[in-house]
C-alpha positions in Angstrom: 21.9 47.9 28.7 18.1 48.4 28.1 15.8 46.6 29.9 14.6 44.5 27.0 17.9 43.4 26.7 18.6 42.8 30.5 16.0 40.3 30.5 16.6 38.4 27.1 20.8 38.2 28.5 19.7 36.9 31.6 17.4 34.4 29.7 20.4 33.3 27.4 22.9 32.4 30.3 20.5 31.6 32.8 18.8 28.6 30.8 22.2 27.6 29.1 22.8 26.4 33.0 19.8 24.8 33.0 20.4 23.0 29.6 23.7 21.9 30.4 22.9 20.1 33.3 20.0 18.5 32.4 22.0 17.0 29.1 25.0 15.9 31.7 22.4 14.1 33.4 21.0 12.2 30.2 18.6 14.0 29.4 17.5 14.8 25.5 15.2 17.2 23.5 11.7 15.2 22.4 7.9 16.0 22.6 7.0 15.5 26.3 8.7 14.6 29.4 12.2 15.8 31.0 13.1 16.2 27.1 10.1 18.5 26.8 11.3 20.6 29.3 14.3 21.1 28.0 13.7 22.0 25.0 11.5 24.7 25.7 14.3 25.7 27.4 16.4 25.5 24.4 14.1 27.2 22.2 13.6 30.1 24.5 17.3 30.8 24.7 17.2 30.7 20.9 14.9 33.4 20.7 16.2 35.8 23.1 19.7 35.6 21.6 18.0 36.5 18.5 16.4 39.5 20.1 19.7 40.2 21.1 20.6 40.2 17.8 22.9 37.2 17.4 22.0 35.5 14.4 24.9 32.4 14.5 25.2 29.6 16.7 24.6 30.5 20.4 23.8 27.5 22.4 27.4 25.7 21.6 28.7 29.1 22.8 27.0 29.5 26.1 26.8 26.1 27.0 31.1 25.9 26.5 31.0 28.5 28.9 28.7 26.7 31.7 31.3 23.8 31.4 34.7 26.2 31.5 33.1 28.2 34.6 31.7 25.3 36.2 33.2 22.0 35.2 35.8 21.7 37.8 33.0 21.5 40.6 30.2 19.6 38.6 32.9 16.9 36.7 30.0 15.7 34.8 29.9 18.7 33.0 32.7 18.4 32.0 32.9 14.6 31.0 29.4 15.1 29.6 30.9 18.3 27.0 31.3 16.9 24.0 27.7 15.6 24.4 26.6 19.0 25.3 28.0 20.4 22.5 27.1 18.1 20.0 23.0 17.9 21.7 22.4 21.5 21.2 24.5 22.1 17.7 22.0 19.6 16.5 18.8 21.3 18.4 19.1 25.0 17.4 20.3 24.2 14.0 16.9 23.1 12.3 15.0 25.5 14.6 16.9 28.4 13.9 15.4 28.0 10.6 11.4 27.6 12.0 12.8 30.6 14.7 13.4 32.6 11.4 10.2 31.6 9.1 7.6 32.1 12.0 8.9 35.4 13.8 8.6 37.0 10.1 4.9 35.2 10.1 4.7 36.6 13.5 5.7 39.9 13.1 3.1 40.5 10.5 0.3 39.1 12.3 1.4 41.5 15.0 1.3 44.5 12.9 -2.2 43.5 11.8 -3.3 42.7 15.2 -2.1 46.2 16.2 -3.4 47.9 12.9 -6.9 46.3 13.8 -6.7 48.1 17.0 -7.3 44.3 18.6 -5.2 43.4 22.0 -5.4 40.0 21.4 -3.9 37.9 18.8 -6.4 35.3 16.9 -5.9 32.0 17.9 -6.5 30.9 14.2 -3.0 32.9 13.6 -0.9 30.9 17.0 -2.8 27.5 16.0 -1.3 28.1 12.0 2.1 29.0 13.0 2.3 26.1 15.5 0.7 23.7 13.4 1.9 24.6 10.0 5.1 26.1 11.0 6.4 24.3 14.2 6.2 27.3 15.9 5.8 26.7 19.8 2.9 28.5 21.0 4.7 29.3 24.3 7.1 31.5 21.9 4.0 33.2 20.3 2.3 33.8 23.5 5.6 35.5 25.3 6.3 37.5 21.7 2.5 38.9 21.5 3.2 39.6 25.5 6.8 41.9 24.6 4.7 43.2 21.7 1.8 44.3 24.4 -1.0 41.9 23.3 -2.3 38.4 24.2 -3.2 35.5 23.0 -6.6 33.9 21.8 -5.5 30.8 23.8 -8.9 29.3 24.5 -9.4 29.6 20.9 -6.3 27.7 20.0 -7.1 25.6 22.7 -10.5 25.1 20.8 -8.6 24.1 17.2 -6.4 21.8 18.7 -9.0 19.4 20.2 -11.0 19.6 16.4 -8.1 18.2 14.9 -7.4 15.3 17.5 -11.2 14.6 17.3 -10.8 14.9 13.5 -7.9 12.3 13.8 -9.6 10.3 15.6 -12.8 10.4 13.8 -12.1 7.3 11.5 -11.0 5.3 14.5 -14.4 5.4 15.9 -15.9 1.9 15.3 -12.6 0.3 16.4 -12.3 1.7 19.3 -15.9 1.3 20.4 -15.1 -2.7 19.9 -12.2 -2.4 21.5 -14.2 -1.3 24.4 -16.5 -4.2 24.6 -13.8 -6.7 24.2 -11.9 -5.2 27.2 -15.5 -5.3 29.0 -15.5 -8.9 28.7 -12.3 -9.3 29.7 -13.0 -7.4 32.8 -16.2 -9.6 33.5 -13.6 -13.0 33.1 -11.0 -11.5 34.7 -13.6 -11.1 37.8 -14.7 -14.5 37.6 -11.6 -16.6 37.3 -8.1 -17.1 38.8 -4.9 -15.9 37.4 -2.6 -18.1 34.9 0.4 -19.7 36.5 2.8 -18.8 34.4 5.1 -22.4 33.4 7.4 -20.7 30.7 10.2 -19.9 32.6 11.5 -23.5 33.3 8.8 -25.4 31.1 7.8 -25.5 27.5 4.6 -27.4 28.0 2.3 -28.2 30.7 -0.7 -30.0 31.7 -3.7 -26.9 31.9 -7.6 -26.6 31.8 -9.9 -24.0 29.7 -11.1 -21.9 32.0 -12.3 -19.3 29.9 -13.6 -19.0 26.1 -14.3 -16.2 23.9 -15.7 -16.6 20.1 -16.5 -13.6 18.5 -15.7 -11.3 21.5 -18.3 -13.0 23.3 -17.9 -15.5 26.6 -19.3 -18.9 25.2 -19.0 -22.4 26.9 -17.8 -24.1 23.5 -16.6 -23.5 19.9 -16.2 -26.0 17.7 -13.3 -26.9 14.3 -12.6 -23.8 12.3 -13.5 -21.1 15.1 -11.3 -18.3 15.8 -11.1 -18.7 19.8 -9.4 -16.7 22.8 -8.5 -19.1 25.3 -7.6 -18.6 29.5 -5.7 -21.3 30.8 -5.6 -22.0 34.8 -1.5 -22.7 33.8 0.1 -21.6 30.7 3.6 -21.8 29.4 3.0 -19.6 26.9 4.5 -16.1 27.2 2.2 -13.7 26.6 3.3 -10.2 24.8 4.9 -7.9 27.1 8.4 -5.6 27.2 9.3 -5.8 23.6 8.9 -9.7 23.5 6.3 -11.2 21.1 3.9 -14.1 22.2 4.2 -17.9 22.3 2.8 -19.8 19.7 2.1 -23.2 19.7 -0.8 -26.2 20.5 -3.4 -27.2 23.0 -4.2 -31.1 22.7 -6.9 -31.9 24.4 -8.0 -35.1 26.2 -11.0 -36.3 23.9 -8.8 -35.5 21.4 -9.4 -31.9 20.5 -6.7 -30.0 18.6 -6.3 -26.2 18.6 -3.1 -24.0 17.0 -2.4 -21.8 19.6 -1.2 -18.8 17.5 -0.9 -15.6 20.0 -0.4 -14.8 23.7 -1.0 -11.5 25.0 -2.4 -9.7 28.2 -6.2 -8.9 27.7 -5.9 -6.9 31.0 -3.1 -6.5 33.0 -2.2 -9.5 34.6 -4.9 -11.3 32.6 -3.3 -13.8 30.3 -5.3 -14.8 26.7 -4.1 -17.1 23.9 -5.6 -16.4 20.8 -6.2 -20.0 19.0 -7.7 -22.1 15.6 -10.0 -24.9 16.7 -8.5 -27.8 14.4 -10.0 -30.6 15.2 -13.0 -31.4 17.5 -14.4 -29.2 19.7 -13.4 -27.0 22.8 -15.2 -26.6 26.0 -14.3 -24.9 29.7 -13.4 -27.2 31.9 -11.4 -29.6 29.2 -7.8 -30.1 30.2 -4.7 -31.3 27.7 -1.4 -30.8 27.0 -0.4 -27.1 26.3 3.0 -27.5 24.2 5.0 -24.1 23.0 6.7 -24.4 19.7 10.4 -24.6 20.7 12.1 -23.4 17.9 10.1 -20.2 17.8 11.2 -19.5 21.4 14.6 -20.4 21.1 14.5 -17.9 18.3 12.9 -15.0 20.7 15.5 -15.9 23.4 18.1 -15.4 21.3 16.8 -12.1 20.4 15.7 -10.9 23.4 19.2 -11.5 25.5 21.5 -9.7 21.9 18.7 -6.9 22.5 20.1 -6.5 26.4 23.5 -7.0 24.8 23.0 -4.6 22.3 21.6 -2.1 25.0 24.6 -1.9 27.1 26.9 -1.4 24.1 24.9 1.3 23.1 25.3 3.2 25.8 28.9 1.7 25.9 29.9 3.5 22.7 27.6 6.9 22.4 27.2 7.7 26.0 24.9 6.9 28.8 22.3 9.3 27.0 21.4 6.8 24.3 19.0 4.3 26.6 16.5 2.2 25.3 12.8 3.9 24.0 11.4 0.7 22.4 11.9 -2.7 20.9 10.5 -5.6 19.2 11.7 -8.8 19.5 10.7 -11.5 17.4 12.7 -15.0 16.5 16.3 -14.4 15.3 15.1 -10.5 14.6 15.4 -7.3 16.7 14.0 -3.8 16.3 15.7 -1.7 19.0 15.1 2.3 19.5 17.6 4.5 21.0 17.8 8.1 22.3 20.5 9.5 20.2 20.9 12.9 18.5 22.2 12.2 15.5 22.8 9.6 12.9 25.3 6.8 13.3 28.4 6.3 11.5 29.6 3.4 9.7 32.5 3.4 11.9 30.2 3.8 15.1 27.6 0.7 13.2 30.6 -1.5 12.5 32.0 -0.9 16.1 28.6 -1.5 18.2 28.2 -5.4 16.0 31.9 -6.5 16.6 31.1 -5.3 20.5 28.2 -7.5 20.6 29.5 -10.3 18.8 32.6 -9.8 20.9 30.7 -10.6 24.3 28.5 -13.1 22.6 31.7 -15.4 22.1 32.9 -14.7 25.3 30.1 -16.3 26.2 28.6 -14.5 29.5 26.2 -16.2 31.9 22.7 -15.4 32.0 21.1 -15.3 34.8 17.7 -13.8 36.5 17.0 -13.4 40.2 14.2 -11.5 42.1 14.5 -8.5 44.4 12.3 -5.6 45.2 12.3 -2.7 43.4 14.0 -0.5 45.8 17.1 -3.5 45.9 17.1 -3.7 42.0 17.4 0.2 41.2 20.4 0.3 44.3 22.2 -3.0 42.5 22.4 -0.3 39.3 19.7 -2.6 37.5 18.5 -0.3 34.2 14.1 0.4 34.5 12.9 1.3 31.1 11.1 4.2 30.5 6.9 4.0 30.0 7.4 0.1 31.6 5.0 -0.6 34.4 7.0 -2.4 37.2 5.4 -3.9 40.7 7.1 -3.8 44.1 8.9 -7.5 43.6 10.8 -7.2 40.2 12.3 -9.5 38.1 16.1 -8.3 36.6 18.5 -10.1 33.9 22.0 -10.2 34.5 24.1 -10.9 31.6 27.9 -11.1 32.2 29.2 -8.5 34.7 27.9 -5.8 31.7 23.9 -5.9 31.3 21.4 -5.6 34.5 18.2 -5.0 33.3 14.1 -4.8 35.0 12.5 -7.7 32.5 10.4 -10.7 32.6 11.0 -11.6 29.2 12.9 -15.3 28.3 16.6 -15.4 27.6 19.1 -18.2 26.7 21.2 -19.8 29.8 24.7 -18.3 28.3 25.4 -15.5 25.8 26.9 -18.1 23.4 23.8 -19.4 22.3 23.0 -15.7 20.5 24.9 -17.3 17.9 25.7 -14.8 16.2 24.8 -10.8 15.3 24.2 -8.7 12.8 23.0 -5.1 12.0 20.7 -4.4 9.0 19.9 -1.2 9.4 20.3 2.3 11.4 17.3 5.2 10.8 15.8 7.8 12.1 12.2 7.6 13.9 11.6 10.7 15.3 13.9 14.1 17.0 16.4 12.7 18.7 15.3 9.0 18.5 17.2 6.3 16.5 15.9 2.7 15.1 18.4 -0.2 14.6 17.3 -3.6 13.2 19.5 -6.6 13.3 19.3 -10.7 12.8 20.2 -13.0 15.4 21.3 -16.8 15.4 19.6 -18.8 12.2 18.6 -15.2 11.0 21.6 -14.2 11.0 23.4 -16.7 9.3 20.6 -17.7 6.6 21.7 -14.0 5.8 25.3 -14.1 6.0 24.7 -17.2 3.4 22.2 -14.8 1.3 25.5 -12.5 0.8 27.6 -15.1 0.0 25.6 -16.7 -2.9 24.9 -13.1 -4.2 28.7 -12.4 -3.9 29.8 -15.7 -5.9 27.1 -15.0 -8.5 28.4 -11.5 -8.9 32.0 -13.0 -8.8 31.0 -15.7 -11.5 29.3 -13.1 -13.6 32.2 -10.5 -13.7 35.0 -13.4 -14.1 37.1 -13.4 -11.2 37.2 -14.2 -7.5 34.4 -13.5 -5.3 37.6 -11.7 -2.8 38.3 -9.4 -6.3 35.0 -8.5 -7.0 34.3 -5.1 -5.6 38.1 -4.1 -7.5 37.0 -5.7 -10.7 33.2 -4.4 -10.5 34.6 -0.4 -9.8 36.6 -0.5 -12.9 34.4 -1.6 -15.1 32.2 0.9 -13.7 34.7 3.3 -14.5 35.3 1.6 -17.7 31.5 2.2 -18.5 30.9 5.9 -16.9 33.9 6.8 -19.4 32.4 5.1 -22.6 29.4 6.8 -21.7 30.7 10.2 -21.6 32.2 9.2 -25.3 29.2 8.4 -26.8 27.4 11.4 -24.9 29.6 14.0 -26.6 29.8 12.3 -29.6 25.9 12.1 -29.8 26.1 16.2 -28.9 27.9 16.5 -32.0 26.2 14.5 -34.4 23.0 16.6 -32.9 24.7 20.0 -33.6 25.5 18.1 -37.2 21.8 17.7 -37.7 20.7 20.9 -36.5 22.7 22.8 -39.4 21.3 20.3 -41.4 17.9 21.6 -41.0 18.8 24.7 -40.5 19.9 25.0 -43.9 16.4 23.4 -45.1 14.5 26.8 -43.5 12.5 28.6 -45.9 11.8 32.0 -45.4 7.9 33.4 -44.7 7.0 36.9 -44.3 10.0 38.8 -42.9 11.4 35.1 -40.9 12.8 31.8 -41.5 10.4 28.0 -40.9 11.8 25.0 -40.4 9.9 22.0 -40.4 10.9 18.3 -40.2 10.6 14.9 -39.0 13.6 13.3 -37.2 14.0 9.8 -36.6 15.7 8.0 -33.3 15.9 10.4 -31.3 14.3 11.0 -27.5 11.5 13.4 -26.3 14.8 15.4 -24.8 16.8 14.9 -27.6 13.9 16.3 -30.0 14.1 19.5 -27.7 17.6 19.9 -27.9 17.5 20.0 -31.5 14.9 22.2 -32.2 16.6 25.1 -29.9 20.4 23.8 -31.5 18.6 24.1 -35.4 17.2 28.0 -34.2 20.4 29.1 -33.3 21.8 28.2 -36.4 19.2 30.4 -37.8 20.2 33.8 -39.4 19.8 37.0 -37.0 15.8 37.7 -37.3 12.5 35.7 -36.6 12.9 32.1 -36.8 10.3 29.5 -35.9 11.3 25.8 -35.8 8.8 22.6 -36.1 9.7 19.2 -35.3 8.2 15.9 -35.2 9.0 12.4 -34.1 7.8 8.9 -33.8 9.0 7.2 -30.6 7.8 4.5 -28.6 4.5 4.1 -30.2 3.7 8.3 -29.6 3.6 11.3 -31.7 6.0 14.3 -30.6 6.1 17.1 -31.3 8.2 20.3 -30.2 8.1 24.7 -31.6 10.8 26.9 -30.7 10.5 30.7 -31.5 12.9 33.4 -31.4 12.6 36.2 -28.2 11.3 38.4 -30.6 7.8 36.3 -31.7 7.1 36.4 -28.0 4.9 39.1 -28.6 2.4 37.7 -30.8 2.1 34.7 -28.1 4.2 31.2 -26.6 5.6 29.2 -28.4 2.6 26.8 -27.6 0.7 29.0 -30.1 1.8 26.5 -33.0 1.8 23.2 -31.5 -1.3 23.6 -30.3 -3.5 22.7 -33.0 -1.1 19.8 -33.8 -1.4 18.4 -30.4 -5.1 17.9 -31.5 -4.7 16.5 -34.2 -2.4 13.7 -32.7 -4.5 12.7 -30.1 -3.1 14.8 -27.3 -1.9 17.9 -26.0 0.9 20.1 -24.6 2.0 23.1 -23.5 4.9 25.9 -22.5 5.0 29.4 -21.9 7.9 30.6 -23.4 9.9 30.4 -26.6 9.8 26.6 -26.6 7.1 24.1 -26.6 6.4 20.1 -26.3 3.3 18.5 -27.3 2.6 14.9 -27.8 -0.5 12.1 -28.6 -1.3 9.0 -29.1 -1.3 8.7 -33.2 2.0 8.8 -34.7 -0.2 8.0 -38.2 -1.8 11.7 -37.8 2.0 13.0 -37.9 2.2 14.6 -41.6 -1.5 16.3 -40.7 -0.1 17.8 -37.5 2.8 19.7 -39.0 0.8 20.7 -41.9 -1.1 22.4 -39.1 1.8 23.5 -37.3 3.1 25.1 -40.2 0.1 27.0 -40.9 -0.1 28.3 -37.7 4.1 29.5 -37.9 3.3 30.8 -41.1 0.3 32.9 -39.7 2.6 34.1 -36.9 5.5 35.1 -39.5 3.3 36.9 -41.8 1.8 38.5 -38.8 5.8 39.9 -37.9 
């Protein structure tokens, strides 16, 4: 073995380890991160196998044999395999196509590199292949190295930060005020006392303005109509945080003020702002009332919120411990929930994961959240979301003897009062990331009653049962494809019928045969076909054929030529001048042509033309 090929084997079986283990341990391909790290690895192993010159599937192999060798000492190996194998099938297949496109690109670039007597390849040529191609630049840099050359790296380096900056060019202005507003944040934050936070146990509460912003600016009042950001000494309000959007509701004053609170959110961590509508009166610091979240709008989120922990643990349930949460939204009766996954879900898998979850919502588990420290929380097997910021004391959700989750979002008291659940949709949002949505409680059934009507309409419409519907609907389907196919051939034949119709009107011209004609009810395809149908009926020789037709308000118009015109010029040659003359124009480079334009009065002109212009071409034969 040469020791080119020494290295890329040990590369090959020494990173298939390293890949199988860290999928065992959860662990997915994606653009930063553990999954980053892997999939360099991945990619790397890819290559080298090519070098070797295996040009199938090598990962599935390799990996199977990390499991066979090694699975009886490291068991999650083994009970991880099917993972494995299904992970890096779905990884090398779409980059053993980029593997293939940018060493070719590569290869060339080398040679030129070489020819140019440079030892360093131009960063313009790594920054194209990676940008335009996928191609890592860690693969270009270790290819130009086996090849004896480097890489302009500072220079790729260089066109990498234009493009961010030209990305984020346009979000200039924004950012710039999004930097004074989180200035003035800072400068209240300074001055005044964190919000008590009510919301757990209470829906309103007695609290005082203690800051106001209008404009972005601190002010000490704001009257009826102003867009206001409020700080409240104590707030039941939840304000935006782990998925969960904010409270909504009203701020009542004392003397009688009236605002429509209608967002919470953190201005800085920790620093809790209502966003508000003066209504009625005016607002000053210092004014207390009655703060009053709209309860139906929360009830909604908490139903949301606890399904989305349901929904979580069956998850991972059915595709594997792999697939943990990446993101969610949570909004009343209405989920968004992303997933680490590898591959798109079944119907099966969809159909399985909403009976699970409606399956522990009616068994109705208890809800219940308790503090610990951190520390506690991860030893009691309580789940920490990725990219979440968590303190030392944490809050976690226990639901039933299945879910433990880090969160301080609201949740009902038992799993019954979900309601009910019910996917929408399953897509993909990135590599190996999924995206379900799904409707919760009222959502959920004012759907479920959407799908009902539209079935008994249906139903109604068809004449039969809304249960017999789908039966009755797929035959007449049938019914309907086949009738179609019956008039499609029989229109085929009566267009053949025609075509020898005007074939037999052709006319002969210098050492050819002209037809031209005006068809009626016919489409722009149709018209085509018939013109290339009539020149085959032709006798053996030149043969040019002009036809017109009025549809849909538009003049048409369509030449075919025999093969052996083509040498005096397209087909295009004759409609040309009667594309002009209707208004319009055309075009085709071979022995047929289309042309239209918007008047269908100047028809009679434009074949006259076309006809003179076939003629010309025949005479010219």
């Amino acid at each position: 073995m040469f020791g080119g090929e020494k290295v890329s084997f040990q590369v090959v079986t020494e990173h298939a380890r390293s890949i199988a283990f860290l999928i065992a341990d959860g662990v997915l391909p994606s653009k930063d991160g553990r999954g980053y790290v892997l999939r360099r690895l991945m990619r790397r192993a890819i290559r080298h196998a090519r070098l070797l010159g295996i040009d199938g599937p090598v990962l599935p192999v390799v990996t199977a044999s990390v499991i066979s060798n090694l699975g009886s000492t490291w068991t999650e190996l083994s009970s991880q395999a099917a993972l494995i194998d299904q992970v890096v099938t779905a990884e090398e297949e779409p980059f053993g196509r980029t593997l293939a496109q940018g060493t070719r690109l590569l290869d060339a670039a080398i040679a030129r590199t070489r020819e140019s007597r440079s030892a360093a390849l131009p960063g313009e040529t790594a920054f194209e292949l990676a940008d335009t191609y996928g191609f890592p630049l860690e693969l270009t840099v270790e290819a130009a190295r086996d090849a004896g050359l480097t890489v302009e790296e500072d220079r790729f380096a260089t066109l990498l930060d234009e493009q961010k900056k030209r990305a984020k060019a346009g979000g200039k202005a924004k950012t710039a005020e999004a930097l004074r507003k989180l200035d003035t944040y800072r400068e209240l934050s300074a001055a005044l006392p964190r919000t008590e936070f009510l919301g757990y146990e209470h829906l309103n509460a007695e609290a005082t303005v203690t800051g106001l912003l209008s404009g972005g600016t601190v002010v000490t009042s704001a009257g009826e109509g102003n867009e206001v950001e409020l700080v409240l000494d104590r707030s039941p309000f939840y304000a935006e945080a782990g998925g969960q959007i904010g409270d909504t509701g009203t701020l009542t004053l004392t003397d009688g003020t009236r605002l429509r609170i209608t967002d919470t959110r953190y201005g800085l961590e920790g620093f809790r702002v209502h966003t508000a509508r003066v209504l009625e009166g005016e607002v000053r610091t210092g004014t207390s009332g009655e703060a009053q979240v709209d309860a139906e709008r929360r009830a909604g989120l908490m139903r949301s919120h606890s399904a989305t922990h349901i929904l979580h643990a069956v998850v991972m349930a059915t595709l594997g411990d792999h697939a943990r949460q990446q993101g969610s939204l949570v909004e009343p009766d209405r989920l968004r929930f992303d997933f680490a996954h590898f591959t798109a879900l079944t119907t099966d898998e969809l159909t399985l994961i909403e009976q699970a979850v409606n399956g522990h919502v009616l068994d109705d588990p208890a809800v219940r959240a308790w503090y610990a420290d951190r520390i506690e929380a991860e030893a009691a097997g309580a789940i920490a979301l990725f990219g979440e910021k968590y303190g030392e004391q944490v809050r976690i959700v226990d639901i039933g003897d299945f879910s433990r989750e880090l969160c301080g979002g609201t949740h009902v008291a038992h799993g019954s009062q979900v309601g009910t659940f019910r996917l929408l949709s399953e897509s993909s949002i990135g590599s190996n990331l999924r995206r379900v949505e799904a409707l919760t409680g009222h959502g959920a059934l004012r759907h479920q009653d959407t799908e009902r009507l539209l079935l008994t309409e249906l139903a109604a419409l068809l004449g039969t049962r809304p249960a017999e519907a789908p039966d009755v609907l797929r035959k007449r389907l049938e019914s309907l494809a086949a009738t179609q196919n019956t008039l499609e051939r029989l229109r085929t034949a009566e267009l053949r019928t025609q075509a020898k119709a005007l074939a037999d009107t052709a006319r002969p011209v210098g050492s050819g045969r002209l037809v031209v004609g005006k068809v009626a009810d016919a489409t722009a395809d149709e018209l085509r076909q018939l013109a290339s149908q009539t020149l085959d009926y032709l006798p053996t020789g030149p043969g040019v054929v002009v036809l017109a037709l009025e549809h849909e308000g538009k003049a048409l118009l369509v030449a075919a030529i025999t093969a052996d015109l083509l040498d005096q010029g397209p087909a295009a040659r004759i409609s040309a001048r009667a594309a002009k003359t209707v208004g319009g124009g055309g075009g085709g480079t071979g022995t047929l042509a289309s042309a239209g334009g918007r008047h269908p009065e100047h028809l009679d002109q434009a074949l006259a033309a076309a006809t003179e212009d076939a003629s010309t071409l025949l005479d010219a034969q």
